[in-house]
C-alpha positions in Angstrom: 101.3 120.6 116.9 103.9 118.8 118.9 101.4 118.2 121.3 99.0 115.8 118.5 101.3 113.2 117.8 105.3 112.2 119.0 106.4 112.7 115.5 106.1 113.4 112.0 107.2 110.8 109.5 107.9 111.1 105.8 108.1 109.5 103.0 110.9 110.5 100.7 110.6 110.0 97.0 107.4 111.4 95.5 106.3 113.3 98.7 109.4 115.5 99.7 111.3 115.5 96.7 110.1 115.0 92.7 111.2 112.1 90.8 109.0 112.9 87.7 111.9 115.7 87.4 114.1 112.9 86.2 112.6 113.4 82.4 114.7 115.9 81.4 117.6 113.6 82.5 116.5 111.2 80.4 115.6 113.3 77.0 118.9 112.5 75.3 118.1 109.0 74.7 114.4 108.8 75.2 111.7 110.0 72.9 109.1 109.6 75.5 111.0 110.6 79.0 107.6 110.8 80.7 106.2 107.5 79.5 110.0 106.3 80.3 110.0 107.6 84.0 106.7 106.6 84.7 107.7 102.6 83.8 111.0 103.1 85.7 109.3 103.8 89.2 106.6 101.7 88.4 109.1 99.1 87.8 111.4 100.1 90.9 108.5 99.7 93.1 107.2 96.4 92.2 110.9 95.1 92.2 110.8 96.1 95.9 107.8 94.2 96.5 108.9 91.1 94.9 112.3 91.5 96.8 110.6 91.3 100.1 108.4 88.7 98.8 111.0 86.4 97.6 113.1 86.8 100.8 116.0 88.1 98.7 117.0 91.5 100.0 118.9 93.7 97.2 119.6 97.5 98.2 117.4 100.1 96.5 120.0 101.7 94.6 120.7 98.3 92.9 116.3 98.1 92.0 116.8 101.3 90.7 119.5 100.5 88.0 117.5 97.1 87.2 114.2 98.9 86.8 115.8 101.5 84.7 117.5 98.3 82.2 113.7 97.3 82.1 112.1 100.3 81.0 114.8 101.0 78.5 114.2 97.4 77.4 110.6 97.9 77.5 111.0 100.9 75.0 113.2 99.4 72.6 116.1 101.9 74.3 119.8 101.3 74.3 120.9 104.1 76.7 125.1 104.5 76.7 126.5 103.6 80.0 127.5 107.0 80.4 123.8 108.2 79.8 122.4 105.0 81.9 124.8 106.0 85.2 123.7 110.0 84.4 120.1 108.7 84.5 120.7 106.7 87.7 122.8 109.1 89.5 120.1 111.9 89.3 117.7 110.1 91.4 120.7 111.6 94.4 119.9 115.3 92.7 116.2 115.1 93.0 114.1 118.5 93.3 112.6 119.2 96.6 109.0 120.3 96.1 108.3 123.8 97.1 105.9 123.1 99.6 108.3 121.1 101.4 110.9 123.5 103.2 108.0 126.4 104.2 106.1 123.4 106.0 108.8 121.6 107.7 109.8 125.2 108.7 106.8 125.9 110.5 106.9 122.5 112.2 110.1 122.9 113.8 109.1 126.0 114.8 106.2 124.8 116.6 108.2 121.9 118.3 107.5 118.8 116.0 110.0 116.1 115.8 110.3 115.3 111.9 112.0 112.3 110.1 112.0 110.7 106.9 111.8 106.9 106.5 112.5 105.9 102.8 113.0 102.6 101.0 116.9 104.7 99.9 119.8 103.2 101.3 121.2 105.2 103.5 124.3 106.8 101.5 121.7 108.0 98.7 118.8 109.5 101.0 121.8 111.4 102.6 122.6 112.9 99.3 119.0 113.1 97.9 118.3 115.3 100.9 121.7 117.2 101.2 121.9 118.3 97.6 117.7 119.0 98.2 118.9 121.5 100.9 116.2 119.5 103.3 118.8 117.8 105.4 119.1 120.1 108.3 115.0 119.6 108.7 114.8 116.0 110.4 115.8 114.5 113.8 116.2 111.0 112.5 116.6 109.6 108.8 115.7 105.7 108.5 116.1 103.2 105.8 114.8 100.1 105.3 118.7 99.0 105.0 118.2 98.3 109.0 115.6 95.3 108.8 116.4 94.3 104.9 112.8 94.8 103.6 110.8 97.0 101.7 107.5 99.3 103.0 105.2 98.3 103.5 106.2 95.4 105.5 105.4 96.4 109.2 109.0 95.7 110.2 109.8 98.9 108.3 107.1 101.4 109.4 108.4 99.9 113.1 111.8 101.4 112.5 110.3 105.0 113.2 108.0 103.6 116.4 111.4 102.0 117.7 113.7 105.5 117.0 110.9 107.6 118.8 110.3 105.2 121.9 106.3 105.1 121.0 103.3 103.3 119.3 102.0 103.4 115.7 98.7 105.8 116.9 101.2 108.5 117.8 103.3 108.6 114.8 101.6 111.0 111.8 102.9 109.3 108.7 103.4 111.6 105.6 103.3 109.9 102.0 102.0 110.9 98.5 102.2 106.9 97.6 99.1 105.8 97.8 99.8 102.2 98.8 101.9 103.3 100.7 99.5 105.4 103.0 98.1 102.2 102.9 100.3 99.8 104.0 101.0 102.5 107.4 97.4 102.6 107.8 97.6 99.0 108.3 100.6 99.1 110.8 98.6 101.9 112.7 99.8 104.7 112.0 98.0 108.0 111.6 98.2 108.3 108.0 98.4 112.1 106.2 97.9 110.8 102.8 99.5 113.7 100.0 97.7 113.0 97.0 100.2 114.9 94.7 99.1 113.3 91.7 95.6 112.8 92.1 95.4 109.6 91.8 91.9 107.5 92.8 91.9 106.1 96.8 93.0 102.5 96.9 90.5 99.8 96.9 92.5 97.4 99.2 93.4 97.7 102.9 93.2 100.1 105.4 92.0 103.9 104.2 94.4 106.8 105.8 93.3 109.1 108.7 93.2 112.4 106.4 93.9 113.3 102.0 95.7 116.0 101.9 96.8 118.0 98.2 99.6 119.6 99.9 102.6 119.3 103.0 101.1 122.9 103.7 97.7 121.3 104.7 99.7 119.6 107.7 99.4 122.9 109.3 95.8 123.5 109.5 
């Protein structure tokens, strides 16, 4: 394996650890936490577009607490500030996914250099990962803090070409997001795409090298 490509970059929310767990953190005050989560991250995401867009850089931990006041808006919701920071917070305490650990195992034991590069700031995707019990797995940890814009502007999927000295052909690029997978595809990366949720292939922009249902397919 460490012989294929120079290293192995991942995505963090959605592909290493499992935001849809943030439901049950949000039972108290929603009656719909699914429907609730899903408008959140949809929310968060399209803020981070629209920052990059606009040319106004605010961190992700500030999108997240503005996409939350628009889904609970959205659903007629007045969260207590105690529940909203609660809500918020949990994104830090996210659930790794169980394929995550046994796979990244196995890479290291066969000589793979692994690193995560996540819209986070970098004080959140330290905890997300430390309280994950995945931090001890990765070489380097990057966050789009260091060139103020959001994936999948190329700038950001250059961070992990820069910290590993090579090009975009000999990164493998990890993500269950499928636009993502898409927007690395278009930077040139080799692009393992993790289709966790089964969602449809995007109809727009490069395609990515290989759909995969699970981290453990990495391996074979």
């Amino acid at each position: 394996m460490s012989d294929s490509f120079d290293a192995y970059v991942f995505d963090l929310y959605g592909t290493l650890v499992d935001y849809t767990s943030l439901g049950s953190r949000c039972a108290g005050f929603a009656p719909h936490p699914e429907s609730f989560v899903t408008v959140w991250r949809a929310k968060q995401i399209s803020y981070t577009f629209a920052a990059t867009l606009m040319d106004r850089y605010v961190d992700f931990d500030s999108i997240t607490a503005m996409a939350f006041d628009y889904a609970a808006a959205l659903h007629g919701l007045e969260a207590d500030p105690t529940q909203r920071a609660t809500a918020i917070a949990a994104w830090s305490t996210l659930p790794a996914y169980a394929d995550v650990v046994p796979t990244l195992l196995a890479m290291r034991a066969r000589g793979a250099k692994t690193a995560i590069l996540s819209n986070g700031t970098p004080t959140s995707i330290a905890a997300t990962i430390e309280n994950a019990d995945i931090a001890n797995y990765f070489d380097a940890v990057l966050s789009v803090d260091a060139v103020r814009r959001y994936k999948p502007h190329p700038s950001v999927y250059d961070l992990a070409c820069e910290r590993f000295t090579t090009t975009p052909e000999r990164i493998a690029f990890v993500s269950s997001n499928g636009w993502d997978a898409t927007g690395a595809a278009e930077f040139g990366f080799a692009v393992h795409w993790c289709n966790r949720a089964k969602m449809p292939a995007e109809t727009m922009g490069a395609k990515p090298t290989r759909v995969i249902d699970s981290l453990a397919d990495l391996l074979r």
